[in-house]
C-alpha positions as CSV (number, residue, x, y, z in Angstrom):
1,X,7.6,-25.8,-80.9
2,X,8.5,-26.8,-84.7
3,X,6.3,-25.5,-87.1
4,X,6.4,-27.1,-90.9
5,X,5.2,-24.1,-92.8
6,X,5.5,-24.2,-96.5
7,X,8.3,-26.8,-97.2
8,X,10.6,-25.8,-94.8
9,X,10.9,-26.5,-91.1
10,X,10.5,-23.2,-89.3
11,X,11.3,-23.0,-85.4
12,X,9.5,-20.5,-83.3
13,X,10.0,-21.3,-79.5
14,X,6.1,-19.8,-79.0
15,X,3.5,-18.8,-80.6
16,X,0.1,-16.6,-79.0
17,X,-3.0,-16.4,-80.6
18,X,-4.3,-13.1,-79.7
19,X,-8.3,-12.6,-80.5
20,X,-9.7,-14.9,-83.4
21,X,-7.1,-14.7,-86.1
22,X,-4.2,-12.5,-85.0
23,X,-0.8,-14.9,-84.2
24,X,2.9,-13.6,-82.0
25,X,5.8,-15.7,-82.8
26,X,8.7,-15.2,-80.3
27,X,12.2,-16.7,-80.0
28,X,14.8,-16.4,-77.1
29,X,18.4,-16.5,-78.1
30,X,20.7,-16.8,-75.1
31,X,23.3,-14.1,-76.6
32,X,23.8,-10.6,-75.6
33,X,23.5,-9.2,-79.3
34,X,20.7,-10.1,-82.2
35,X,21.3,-9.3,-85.5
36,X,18.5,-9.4,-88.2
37,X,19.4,-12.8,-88.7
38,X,17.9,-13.7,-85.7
39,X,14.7,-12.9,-87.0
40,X,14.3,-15.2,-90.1
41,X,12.4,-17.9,-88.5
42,X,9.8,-14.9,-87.8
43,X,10.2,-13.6,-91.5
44,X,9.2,-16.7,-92.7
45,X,6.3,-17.0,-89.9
46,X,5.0,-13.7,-91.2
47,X,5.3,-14.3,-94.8
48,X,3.1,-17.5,-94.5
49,X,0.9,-16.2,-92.4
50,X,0.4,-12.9,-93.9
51,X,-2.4,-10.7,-92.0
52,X,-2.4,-13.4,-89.0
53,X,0.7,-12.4,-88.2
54,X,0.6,-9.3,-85.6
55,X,4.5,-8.9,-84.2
56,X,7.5,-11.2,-83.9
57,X,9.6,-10.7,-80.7
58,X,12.9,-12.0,-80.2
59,X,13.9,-12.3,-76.6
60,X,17.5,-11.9,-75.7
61,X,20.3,-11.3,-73.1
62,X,20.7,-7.5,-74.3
63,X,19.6,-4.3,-72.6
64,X,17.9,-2.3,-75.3
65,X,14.4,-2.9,-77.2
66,X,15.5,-2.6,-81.2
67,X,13.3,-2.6,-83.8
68,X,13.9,-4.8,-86.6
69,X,11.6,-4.0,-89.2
70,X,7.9,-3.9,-89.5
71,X,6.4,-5.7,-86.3
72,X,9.5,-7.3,-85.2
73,X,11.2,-6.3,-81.7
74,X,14.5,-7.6,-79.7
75,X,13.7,-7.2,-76.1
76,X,16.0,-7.8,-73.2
77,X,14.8,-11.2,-71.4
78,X,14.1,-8.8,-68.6
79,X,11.5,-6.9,-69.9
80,X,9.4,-10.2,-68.8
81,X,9.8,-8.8,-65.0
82,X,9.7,-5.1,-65.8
């Protein structure tokens, strides 16, 4: 999913609408580490939508569920089966 938000093109690969106005934004990177780097897209989901936004997630080939920041997670694709 491609969402234009602000001027910029901003890709989120989904987003869930949780309740009335509460949004998750997750991306899945197919590498083994994430970096905060990985996590702009979501910054810049979060900054536009500012009290919308409840958590980012970014889902990756990892073991370990790392916080980035407020509301953002790394979680190892596997977590979807656990």
């Amino acid at each position: 999913m491609n969402l234009d938000l602000s001027s910029t093109e901003v890709k989120i690969f989904l987003l869930l609408y949780i309740k009335k106005n509460a949004i998750i934004g997750i991306e899945i990177k197919a590498r083994s580490k994430v970096t905060a780097k990985d996590f702009i897209h979501l910054e810049a989901l979060k900054n536009d939508l500012g009290n919308q936004f409840l958590r980012g997630f970014v889902l990756y080939n990892g073991n370990d569920i790392v916080p980035f920041g407020v509301d953002m997670w790394a979680l190892p694709l596997t977590s979807l089966w656990a």
